[in-house]
LOPA-553767 format. One line per 5 residues: number of its first residue (from 1); their letters; for each residue x negated, z negated, y negated of C-alpha. Coordinates in pm, 1 decimal. Example, Ala and Ser with C-alpha at 12.3 -4.5 7.8 and 13.67 -1.06 7.14 Angstrom:
REM residues 2
1 = as = -1230.0/-780.0/450.0  -1367.0/-714.0/106.0
This chain:
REM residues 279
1 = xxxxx = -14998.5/-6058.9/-23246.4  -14960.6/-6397.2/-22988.0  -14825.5/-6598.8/-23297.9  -14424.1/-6626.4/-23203.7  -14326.6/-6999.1/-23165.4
6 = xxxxx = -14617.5/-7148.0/-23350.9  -14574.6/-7305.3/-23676.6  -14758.3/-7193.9/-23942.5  -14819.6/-7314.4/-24335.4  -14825.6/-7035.9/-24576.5
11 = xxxxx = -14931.4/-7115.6/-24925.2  -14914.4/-6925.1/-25239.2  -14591.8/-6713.9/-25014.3  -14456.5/-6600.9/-25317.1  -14757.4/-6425.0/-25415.0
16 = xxxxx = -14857.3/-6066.6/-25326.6  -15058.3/-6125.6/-24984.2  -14876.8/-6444.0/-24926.9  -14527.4/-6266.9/-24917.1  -14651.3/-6024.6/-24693.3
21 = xxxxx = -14768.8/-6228.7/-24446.0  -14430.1/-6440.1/-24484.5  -14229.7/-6124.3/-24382.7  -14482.3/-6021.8/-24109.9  -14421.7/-6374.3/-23943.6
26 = xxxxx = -14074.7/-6329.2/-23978.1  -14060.4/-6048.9/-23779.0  -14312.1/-6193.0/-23519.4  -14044.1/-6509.8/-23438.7  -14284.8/-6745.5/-23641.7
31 = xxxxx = -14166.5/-7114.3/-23771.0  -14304.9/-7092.5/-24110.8  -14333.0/-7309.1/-24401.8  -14337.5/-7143.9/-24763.3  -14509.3/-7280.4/-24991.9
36 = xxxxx = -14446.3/-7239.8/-25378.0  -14585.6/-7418.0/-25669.6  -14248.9/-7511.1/-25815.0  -14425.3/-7490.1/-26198.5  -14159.1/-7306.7/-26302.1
41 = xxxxx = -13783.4/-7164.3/-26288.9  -13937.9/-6814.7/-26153.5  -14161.5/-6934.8/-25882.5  -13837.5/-7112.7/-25705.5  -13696.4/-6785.6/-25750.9
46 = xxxxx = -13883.2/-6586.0/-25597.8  -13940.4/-6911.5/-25325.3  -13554.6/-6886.0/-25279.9  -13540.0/-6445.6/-25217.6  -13840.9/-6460.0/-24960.8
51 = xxxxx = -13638.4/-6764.6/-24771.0  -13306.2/-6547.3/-24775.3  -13476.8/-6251.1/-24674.2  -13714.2/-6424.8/-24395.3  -13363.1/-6585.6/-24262.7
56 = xxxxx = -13256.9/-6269.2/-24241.7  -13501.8/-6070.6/-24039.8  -13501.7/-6363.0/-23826.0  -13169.0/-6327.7/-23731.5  -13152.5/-5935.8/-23702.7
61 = xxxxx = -13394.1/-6023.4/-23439.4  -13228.0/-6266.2/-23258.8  -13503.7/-6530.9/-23356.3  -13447.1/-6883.6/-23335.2  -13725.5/-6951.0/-23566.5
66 = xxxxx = -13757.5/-7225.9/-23815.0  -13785.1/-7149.5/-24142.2  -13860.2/-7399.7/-24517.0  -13976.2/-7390.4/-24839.3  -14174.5/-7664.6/-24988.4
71 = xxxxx = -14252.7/-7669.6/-25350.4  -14589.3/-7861.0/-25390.5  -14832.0/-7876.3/-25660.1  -15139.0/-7823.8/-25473.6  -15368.3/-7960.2/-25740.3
76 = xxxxx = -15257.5/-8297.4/-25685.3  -15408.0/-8462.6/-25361.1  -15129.6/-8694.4/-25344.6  -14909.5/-8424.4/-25369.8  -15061.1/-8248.5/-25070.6
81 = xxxxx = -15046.8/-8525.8/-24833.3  -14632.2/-8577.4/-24859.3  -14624.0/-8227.5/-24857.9  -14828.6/-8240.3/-24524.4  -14599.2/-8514.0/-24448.8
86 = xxxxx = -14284.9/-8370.4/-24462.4  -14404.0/-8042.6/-24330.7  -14488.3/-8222.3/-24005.8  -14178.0/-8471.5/-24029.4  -13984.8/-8174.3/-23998.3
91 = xxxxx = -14142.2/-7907.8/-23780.7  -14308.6/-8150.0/-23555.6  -14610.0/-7935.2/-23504.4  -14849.3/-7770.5/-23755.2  -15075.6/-7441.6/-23573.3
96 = xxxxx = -15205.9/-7215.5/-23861.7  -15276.6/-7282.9/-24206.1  -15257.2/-6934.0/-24442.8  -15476.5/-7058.4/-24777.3  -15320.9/-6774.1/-24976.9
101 = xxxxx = -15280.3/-6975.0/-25357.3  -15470.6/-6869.2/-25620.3  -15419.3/-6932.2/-26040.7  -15379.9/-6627.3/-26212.6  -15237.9/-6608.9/-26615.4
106 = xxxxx = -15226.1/-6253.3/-26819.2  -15552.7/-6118.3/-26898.3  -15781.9/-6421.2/-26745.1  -15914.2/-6137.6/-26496.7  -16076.9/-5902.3/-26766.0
111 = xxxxx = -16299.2/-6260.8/-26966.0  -16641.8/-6238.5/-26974.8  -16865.7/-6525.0/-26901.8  -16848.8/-6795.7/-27129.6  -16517.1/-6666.6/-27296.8
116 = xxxxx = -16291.9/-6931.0/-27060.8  -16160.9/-7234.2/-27189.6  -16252.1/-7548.9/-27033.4  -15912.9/-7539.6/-26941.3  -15885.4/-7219.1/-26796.7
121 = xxxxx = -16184.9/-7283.2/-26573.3  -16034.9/-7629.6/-26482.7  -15693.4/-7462.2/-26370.0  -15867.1/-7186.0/-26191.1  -16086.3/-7420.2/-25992.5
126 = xxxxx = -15838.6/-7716.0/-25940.3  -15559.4/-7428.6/-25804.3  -15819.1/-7190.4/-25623.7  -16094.3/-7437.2/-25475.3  -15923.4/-7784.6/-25472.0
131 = xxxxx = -15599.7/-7646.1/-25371.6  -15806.6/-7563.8/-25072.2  -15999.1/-7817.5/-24963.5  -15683.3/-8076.4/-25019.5  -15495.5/-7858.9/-24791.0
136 = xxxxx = -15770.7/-7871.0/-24525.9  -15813.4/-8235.5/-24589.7  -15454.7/-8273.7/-24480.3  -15311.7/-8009.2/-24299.0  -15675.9/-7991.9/-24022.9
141 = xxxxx = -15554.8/-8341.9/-23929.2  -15206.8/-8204.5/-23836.9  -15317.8/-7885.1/-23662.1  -15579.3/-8089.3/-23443.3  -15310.3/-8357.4/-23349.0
146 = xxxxx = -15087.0/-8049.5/-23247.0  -15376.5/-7857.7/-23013.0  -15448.3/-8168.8/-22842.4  -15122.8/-8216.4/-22727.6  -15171.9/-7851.4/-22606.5
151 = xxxxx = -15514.6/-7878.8/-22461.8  -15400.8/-8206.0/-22241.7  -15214.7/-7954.7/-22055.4  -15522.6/-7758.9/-21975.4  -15489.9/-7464.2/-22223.9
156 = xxxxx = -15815.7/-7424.8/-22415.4  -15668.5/-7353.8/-22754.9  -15777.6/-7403.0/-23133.1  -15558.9/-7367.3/-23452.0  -15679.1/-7163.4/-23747.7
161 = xxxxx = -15712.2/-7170.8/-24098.6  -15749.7/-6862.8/-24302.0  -15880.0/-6889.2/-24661.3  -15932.8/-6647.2/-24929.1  -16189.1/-6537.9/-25123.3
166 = xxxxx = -16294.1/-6207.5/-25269.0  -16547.1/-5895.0/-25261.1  -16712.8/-6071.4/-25598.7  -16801.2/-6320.1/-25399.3  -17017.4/-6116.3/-25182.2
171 = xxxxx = -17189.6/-5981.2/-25503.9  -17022.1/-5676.4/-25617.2  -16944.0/-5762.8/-25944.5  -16682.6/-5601.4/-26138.1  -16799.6/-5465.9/-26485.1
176 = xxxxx = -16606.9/-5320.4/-26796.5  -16671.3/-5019.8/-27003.1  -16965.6/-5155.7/-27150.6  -17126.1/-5279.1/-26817.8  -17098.7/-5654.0/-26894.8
181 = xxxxx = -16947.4/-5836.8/-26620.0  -16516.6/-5977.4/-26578.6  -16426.1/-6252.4/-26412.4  -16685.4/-6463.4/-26349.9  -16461.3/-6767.0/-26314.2
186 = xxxxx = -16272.8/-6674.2/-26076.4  -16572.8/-6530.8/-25878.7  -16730.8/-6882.1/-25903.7  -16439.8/-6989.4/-25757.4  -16384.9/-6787.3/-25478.6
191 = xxxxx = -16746.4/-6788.1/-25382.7  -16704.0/-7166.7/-25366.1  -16435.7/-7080.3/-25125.9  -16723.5/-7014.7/-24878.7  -16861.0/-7339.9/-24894.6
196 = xxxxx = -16550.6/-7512.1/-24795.6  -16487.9/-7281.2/-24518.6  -16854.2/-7359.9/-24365.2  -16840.1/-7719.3/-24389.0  -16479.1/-7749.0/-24266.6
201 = xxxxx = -16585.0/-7513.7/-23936.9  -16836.3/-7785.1/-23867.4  -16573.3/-8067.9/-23967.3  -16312.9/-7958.3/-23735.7  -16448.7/-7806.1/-23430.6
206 = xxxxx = -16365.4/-7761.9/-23154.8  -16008.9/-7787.9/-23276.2  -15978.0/-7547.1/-23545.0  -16102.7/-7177.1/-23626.6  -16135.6/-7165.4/-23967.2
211 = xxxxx = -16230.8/-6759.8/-24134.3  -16152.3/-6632.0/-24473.2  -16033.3/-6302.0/-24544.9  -16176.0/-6121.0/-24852.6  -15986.3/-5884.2/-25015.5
216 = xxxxx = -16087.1/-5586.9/-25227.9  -15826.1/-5418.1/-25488.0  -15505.2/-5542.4/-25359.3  -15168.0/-5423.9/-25554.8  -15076.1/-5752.1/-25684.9
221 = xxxxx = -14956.9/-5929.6/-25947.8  -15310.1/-5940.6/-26119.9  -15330.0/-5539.8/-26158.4  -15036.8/-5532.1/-26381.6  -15344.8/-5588.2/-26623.4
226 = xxxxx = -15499.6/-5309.7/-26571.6  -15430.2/-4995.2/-26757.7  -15333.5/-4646.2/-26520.4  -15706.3/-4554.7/-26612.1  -15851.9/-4866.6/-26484.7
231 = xxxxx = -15642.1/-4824.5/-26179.0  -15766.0/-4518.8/-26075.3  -16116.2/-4592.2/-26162.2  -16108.2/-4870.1/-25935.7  -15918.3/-4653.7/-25658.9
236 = xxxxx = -16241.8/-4411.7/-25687.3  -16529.4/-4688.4/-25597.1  -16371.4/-4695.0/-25258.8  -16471.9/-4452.4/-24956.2  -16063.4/-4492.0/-24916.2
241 = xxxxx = -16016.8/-4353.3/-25283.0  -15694.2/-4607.4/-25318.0  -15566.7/-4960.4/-25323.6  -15551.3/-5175.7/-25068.1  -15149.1/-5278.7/-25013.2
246 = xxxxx = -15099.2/-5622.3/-24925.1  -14950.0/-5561.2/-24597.9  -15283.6/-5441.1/-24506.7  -15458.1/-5770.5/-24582.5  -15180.7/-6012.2/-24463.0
251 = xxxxx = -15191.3/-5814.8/-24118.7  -15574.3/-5935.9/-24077.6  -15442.1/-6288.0/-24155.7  -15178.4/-6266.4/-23879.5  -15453.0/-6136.8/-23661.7
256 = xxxxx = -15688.1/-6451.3/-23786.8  -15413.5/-6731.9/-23730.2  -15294.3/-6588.8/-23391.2  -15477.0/-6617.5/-23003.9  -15606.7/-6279.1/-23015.6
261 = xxxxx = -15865.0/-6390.6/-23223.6  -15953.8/-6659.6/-23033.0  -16292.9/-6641.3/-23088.2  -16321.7/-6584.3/-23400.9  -16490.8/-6851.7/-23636.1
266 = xxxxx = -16697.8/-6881.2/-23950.9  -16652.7/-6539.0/-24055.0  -16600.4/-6358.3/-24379.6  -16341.1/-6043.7/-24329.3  -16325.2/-5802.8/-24590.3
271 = xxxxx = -16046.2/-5586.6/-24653.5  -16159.1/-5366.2/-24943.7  -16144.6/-5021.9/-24801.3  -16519.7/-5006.4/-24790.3  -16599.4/-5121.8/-25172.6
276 = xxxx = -16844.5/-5374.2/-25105.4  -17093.5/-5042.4/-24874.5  -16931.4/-4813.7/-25143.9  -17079.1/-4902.5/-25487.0
Protein backbone atom coordinates (compact mmCIF):
# COMPACT_ATOMS: atom_id res chain seq x y z
CA UNK A 1 0.00 0.00 0.00
CA UNK A 2 1.36 3.82 -1.33
CA UNK A 3 0.49 5.21 2.25
CA UNK A 4 4.27 5.69 3.84
CA UNK A 5 4.84 9.43 4.67
CA UNK A 6 1.24 10.51 4.72
CA UNK A 7 -0.43 11.42 7.83
CA UNK A 8 -3.29 9.79 8.74
CA UNK A 9 -6.15 10.20 11.73
CA UNK A 10 -7.22 7.00 13.20
CA UNK A 11 -10.15 7.09 15.51
CA UNK A 12 -11.55 4.61 17.84
CA UNK A 13 -7.39 3.00 17.56
CA UNK A 14 -7.86 1.32 20.59
CA UNK A 15 -10.66 -0.62 19.38
CA UNK A 16 -10.56 -3.97 17.54
CA UNK A 17 -10.34 -2.74 13.72
CA UNK A 18 -8.91 0.51 14.80
CA UNK A 19 -5.79 -1.18 16.45
CA UNK A 20 -5.26 -3.13 13.57
CA UNK A 21 -5.07 -0.66 11.22
CA UNK A 22 -2.76 1.37 13.81
CA UNK A 23 -0.18 -1.52 13.65
CA UNK A 24 -0.59 -2.01 9.85
CA UNK A 25 0.42 1.78 9.41
CA UNK A 26 3.12 1.29 11.61
CA UNK A 27 4.69 -1.06 9.66
CA UNK A 28 3.92 0.84 6.35
CA UNK A 29 6.19 4.12 7.73
CA UNK A 30 2.80 6.02 8.34
CA UNK A 31 2.61 9.39 10.64
CA UNK A 32 -0.41 8.50 12.54
CA UNK A 33 -2.53 10.06 15.05
CA UNK A 34 -4.41 7.73 17.67
CA UNK A 35 -7.26 8.61 18.73
CA UNK A 36 -8.87 7.46 22.13
CA UNK A 37 -11.86 8.63 23.95
CA UNK A 38 -10.03 9.29 27.20
CA UNK A 39 -13.61 8.32 29.24
CA UNK A 40 -11.80 6.34 31.31
CA UNK A 41 -8.48 5.00 33.15
CA UNK A 42 -8.57 1.82 30.63
CA UNK A 43 -9.02 3.51 27.35
CA UNK A 44 -5.58 5.63 28.07
CA UNK A 45 -4.29 2.34 28.73
CA UNK A 46 -4.73 0.67 26.12
CA UNK A 47 -4.05 4.39 24.11
CA UNK A 48 -0.60 4.25 25.92
CA UNK A 49 0.39 0.06 24.82
CA UNK A 50 -0.65 0.68 21.05
CA UNK A 51 1.72 4.05 21.16
CA UNK A 52 4.67 1.94 22.77
CA UNK A 53 4.19 -0.78 20.52
CA UNK A 54 3.61 1.45 17.18
CA UNK A 55 7.04 3.31 18.38
CA UNK A 56 8.40 0.25 18.33
CA UNK A 57 7.77 -1.32 14.99
CA UNK A 58 8.63 1.97 13.73
CA UNK A 59 11.92 1.83 14.83
CA UNK A 60 12.68 -1.96 14.09
CA UNK A 61 12.08 -0.60 10.72
CA UNK A 62 14.17 2.15 10.60
CA UNK A 63 11.05 4.53 10.21
CA UNK A 64 11.22 8.04 10.91
CA UNK A 65 7.56 8.22 11.27
CA UNK A 66 5.57 10.43 13.51
CA UNK A 67 3.60 9.04 15.86
CA UNK A 68 0.58 10.76 18.83
CA UNK A 69 -2.17 10.03 20.74
CA UNK A 70 -4.96 12.41 21.23
CA UNK A 71 -7.64 11.75 23.69
CA UNK A 72 -10.85 13.52 22.38
CA UNK A 73 -14.37 13.13 23.17
CA UNK A 74 -15.77 12.95 19.83
CA UNK A 75 -19.31 13.75 20.86
CA UNK A 76 -18.49 17.17 21.58
CA UNK A 77 -18.09 19.42 18.37
CA UNK A 78 -16.00 21.74 20.20
CA UNK A 79 -14.02 19.06 21.25
CA UNK A 80 -13.37 17.91 17.70
CA UNK A 81 -12.24 21.09 16.30
CA UNK A 82 -9.06 21.58 18.97
CA UNK A 83 -8.57 18.15 18.47
CA UNK A 84 -8.38 18.91 14.63
CA UNK A 85 -6.40 21.76 15.77
CA UNK A 86 -3.74 20.35 17.46
CA UNK A 87 -3.58 17.38 15.21
CA UNK A 88 -2.66 19.77 12.39
CA UNK A 89 -0.55 22.20 14.75
CA UNK A 90 1.56 19.36 15.15
CA UNK A 91 1.81 17.16 12.09
CA UNK A 92 1.43 19.96 9.70
CA UNK A 93 -0.49 17.93 7.22
CA UNK A 94 -3.67 15.80 7.60
CA UNK A 95 -4.11 12.92 4.33
CA UNK A 96 -6.53 10.13 5.55
CA UNK A 97 -9.12 10.11 8.01
CA UNK A 98 -9.88 6.23 9.48
CA UNK A 99 -13.71 6.78 11.10
CA UNK A 100 -13.22 3.61 13.16
CA UNK A 101 -15.26 4.84 16.76
CA UNK A 102 -18.18 3.28 17.62
CA UNK A 103 -20.20 3.08 21.39
CA UNK A 104 -20.48 -0.24 22.52
CA UNK A 105 -21.56 -1.20 26.55
CA UNK A 106 -22.19 -5.08 27.70
CA UNK A 107 -25.15 -6.59 26.25
CA UNK A 108 -26.52 -3.34 24.17
CA UNK A 109 -25.87 -5.64 20.97
CA UNK A 110 -28.44 -8.49 21.84
CA UNK A 111 -31.81 -5.38 22.72
CA UNK A 112 -34.63 -5.64 20.79
CA UNK A 113 -36.39 -2.71 19.36
CA UNK A 114 -37.86 -0.50 21.71
CA UNK A 115 -35.93 -2.06 24.76
CA UNK A 116 -33.07 1.01 24.57
CA UNK A 117 -33.08 3.74 26.83
CA UNK A 118 -33.32 7.13 25.53
CA UNK A 119 -30.02 7.24 26.73
CA UNK A 120 -28.60 4.38 25.23
CA UNK A 121 -29.87 5.42 21.81
CA UNK A 122 -28.54 9.01 22.48
CA UNK A 123 -24.92 7.61 23.28
CA UNK A 124 -25.01 5.24 20.42
CA UNK A 125 -25.96 7.91 17.92
CA UNK A 126 -23.99 10.93 19.39
CA UNK A 127 -20.60 8.40 19.45
CA UNK A 128 -21.43 6.39 16.14
CA UNK A 129 -23.14 9.08 13.75
CA UNK A 130 -22.13 12.51 15.25
CA UNK A 131 -18.75 11.37 16.08
CA UNK A 132 -18.67 11.13 12.36
CA UNK A 133 -19.93 13.82 10.78
CA UNK A 134 -17.97 16.27 13.44
CA UNK A 135 -14.89 14.60 12.35
CA UNK A 136 -15.66 15.21 8.66
CA UNK A 137 -16.80 18.66 9.49
CA UNK A 138 -13.30 19.28 10.73
CA UNK A 139 -10.79 17.05 9.69
CA UNK A 140 -12.20 17.39 5.35
CA UNK A 141 -11.10 21.01 5.83
CA UNK A 142 -7.57 19.87 6.88
CA UNK A 143 -7.11 17.07 4.34
CA UNK A 144 -8.26 19.48 1.40
CA UNK A 145 -5.85 22.32 2.60
CA UNK A 146 -3.09 19.51 2.59
CA UNK A 147 -3.91 18.07 -1.25
CA UNK A 148 -3.91 21.45 -2.56
CA UNK A 149 -0.65 22.16 -1.53
CA UNK A 150 0.06 18.81 -3.35
CA UNK A 151 -1.97 19.34 -6.44
CA UNK A 152 -0.18 22.99 -7.05
CA UNK A 153 2.69 20.90 -7.87
CA UNK A 154 0.85 19.11 -10.58
CA UNK A 155 0.07 15.74 -8.86
CA UNK A 156 -3.63 14.95 -9.25
CA UNK A 157 -4.25 13.61 -5.79
CA UNK A 158 -7.33 13.34 -3.30
CA UNK A 159 -7.29 12.39 0.46
CA UNK A 160 -9.70 9.80 1.83
CA UNK A 161 -11.95 9.19 4.47
CA UNK A 162 -13.04 5.76 5.41
CA UNK A 163 -16.16 5.31 7.59
CA UNK A 164 -17.81 2.41 9.06
CA UNK A 165 -20.87 0.94 8.98
CA UNK A 166 -22.15 -2.59 9.03
CA UNK A 167 -23.81 -5.66 7.03
CA UNK A 168 -27.27 -4.60 9.06
CA UNK A 169 -27.17 -1.78 7.34
CA UNK A 170 -27.48 -3.37 4.04
CA UNK A 171 -30.54 -5.34 5.42
CA UNK A 172 -29.44 -8.54 6.82
CA UNK A 173 -30.75 -8.32 10.03
CA UNK A 174 -29.50 -10.26 12.84
CA UNK A 175 -32.25 -12.28 14.75
CA UNK A 176 -32.26 -14.30 18.13
CA UNK A 177 -33.59 -17.65 18.95
CA UNK A 178 -36.99 -16.63 18.66
CA UNK A 179 -36.58 -14.78 15.25
CA UNK A 180 -37.23 -11.25 16.61
CA UNK A 181 -34.66 -8.91 15.56
CA UNK A 182 -31.07 -7.42 17.92
CA UNK A 183 -29.72 -4.39 17.53
CA UNK A 184 -31.74 -2.22 15.87
CA UNK A 185 -30.06 0.84 17.34
CA UNK A 186 -27.07 0.41 16.37
CA UNK A 187 -28.25 -0.63 12.83
CA UNK A 188 -30.10 2.75 12.67
CA UNK A 189 -27.02 4.11 13.33
CA UNK A 190 -24.76 2.68 11.10
CA UNK A 191 -27.18 2.85 8.25
CA UNK A 192 -27.19 6.59 8.95
CA UNK A 193 -23.54 6.24 8.43
CA UNK A 194 -24.43 6.05 4.68
CA UNK A 195 -26.03 9.20 4.53
CA UNK A 196 -23.14 11.11 5.78
CA UNK A 197 -20.79 9.39 3.56
CA UNK A 198 -23.02 10.43 0.34
CA UNK A 199 -23.46 13.91 1.17
CA UNK A 200 -19.86 14.47 2.31
CA UNK A 201 -18.59 12.80 -1.31
CA UNK A 202 -20.58 15.57 -2.89
CA UNK A 203 -19.32 18.17 -0.14
CA UNK A 204 -15.76 17.57 -0.67
CA UNK A 205 -14.97 16.66 -4.14
CA UNK A 206 -12.69 16.77 -5.95
CA UNK A 207 -10.48 16.82 -2.88
CA UNK A 208 -11.46 13.94 -0.92
CA UNK A 209 -12.50 10.14 -1.56
CA UNK A 210 -14.67 9.36 0.97
CA UNK A 211 -15.91 5.05 1.14
CA UNK A 212 -17.02 3.14 4.11
CA UNK A 213 -16.06 -0.23 4.86
CA UNK A 214 -18.74 -2.62 6.23
CA UNK A 215 -17.83 -5.24 8.26
CA UNK A 216 -19.50 -8.58 8.93
CA UNK A 217 -18.62 -10.72 12.26
CA UNK A 218 -15.42 -9.23 13.26
CA UNK A 219 -13.62 -10.75 16.59
CA UNK A 220 -13.99 -7.77 18.67
CA UNK A 221 -14.70 -6.54 21.74
CA UNK A 222 -18.57 -6.79 21.11
CA UNK A 223 -18.48 -10.80 20.68
CA UNK A 224 -17.33 -11.29 24.15
CA UNK A 225 -21.27 -11.23 24.41
CA UNK A 226 -21.92 -13.88 22.67
CA UNK A 227 -22.02 -17.32 24.08
CA UNK A 228 -19.49 -20.27 22.18
CA UNK A 229 -22.94 -21.38 20.64
CA UNK A 230 -23.79 -18.08 19.26
CA UNK A 231 -20.30 -17.88 17.94
CA UNK A 232 -20.37 -20.69 15.92
CA UNK A 233 -23.81 -20.16 14.72
CA UNK A 234 -22.80 -16.99 13.38
CA UNK A 235 -19.43 -18.56 11.91
CA UNK A 236 -21.95 -21.02 9.91
CA UNK A 237 -24.13 -18.15 7.96
CA UNK A 238 -20.94 -17.41 6.16
CA UNK A 239 -19.77 -19.21 2.77
CA UNK A 240 -16.25 -18.71 4.86
CA UNK A 241 -17.77 -20.78 7.86
CA UNK A 242 -15.63 -18.33 10.39
CA UNK A 243 -15.03 -14.87 11.72
CA UNK A 244 -13.72 -12.26 10.09
CA UNK A 245 -10.25 -11.11 12.12
CA UNK A 246 -9.75 -7.57 12.23
CA UNK A 247 -6.62 -7.52 10.36
CA UNK A 248 -8.69 -8.54 7.53
CA UNK A 249 -10.94 -5.47 7.64
CA UNK A 250 -8.28 -2.85 8.65
CA UNK A 251 -6.20 -4.11 5.52
CA UNK A 252 -9.24 -2.87 3.18
CA UNK A 253 -9.02 0.44 5.11
CA UNK A 254 -5.28 0.79 4.37
CA UNK A 255 -6.15 -0.08 0.84
CA UNK A 256 -9.15 2.74 0.99
CA UNK A 257 -6.91 5.62 2.55
CA UNK A 258 -3.86 4.89 0.29
CA UNK A 259 -3.21 5.91 -3.83
CA UNK A 260 -3.94 2.56 -5.01
CA UNK A 261 -7.35 3.23 -4.65
CA UNK A 262 -7.33 6.23 -6.27
CA UNK A 263 -10.39 5.92 -7.81
CA UNK A 264 -12.32 4.75 -5.55
CA UNK A 265 -15.34 6.90 -4.22
CA UNK A 266 -18.84 6.56 -2.83
CA UNK A 267 -18.65 3.00 -2.27
CA UNK A 268 -19.84 0.60 0.36
CA UNK A 269 -17.06 -2.37 0.96
CA UNK A 270 -18.11 -5.24 2.77
CA UNK A 271 -15.93 -7.46 4.55
CA UNK A 272 -18.22 -10.20 5.89
CA UNK A 273 -16.90 -13.29 4.29
CA UNK A 274 -19.89 -13.45 2.03
CA UNK A 275 -22.83 -13.07 4.82
CA UNK A 276 -24.75 -10.49 3.26
CA UNK A 277 -25.10 -13.31 -0.54
CA UNK A 278 -25.02 -16.07 2.20
CA UNK A 279 -28.26 -15.88 4.25
Amino acid sequence: MNLKHRTVVITGASGGIGRALALRCAEDGVNMVIHYSGRNVDSKRRADALLKKVRSIAMAKGSNSKVAAFPCDLTSRKQVSSFAEQVFDEFGSVDGLALLHGYSSAGLWKKHSGDYTEAEEESIWRTDVMGSKYCIFEFAPLIIKTVQGVRSQGVPVAGSVVLISSTPALGSIPEDRDGRSIGEAFSAAKTAIISVMRHAVVDYKPHVRVNIVAPGNVETGWALDLSEKEKRSAAEETPLGRWIKPEEAASVVAFLLSSDASAVNNQIIVVDGGYVTGR
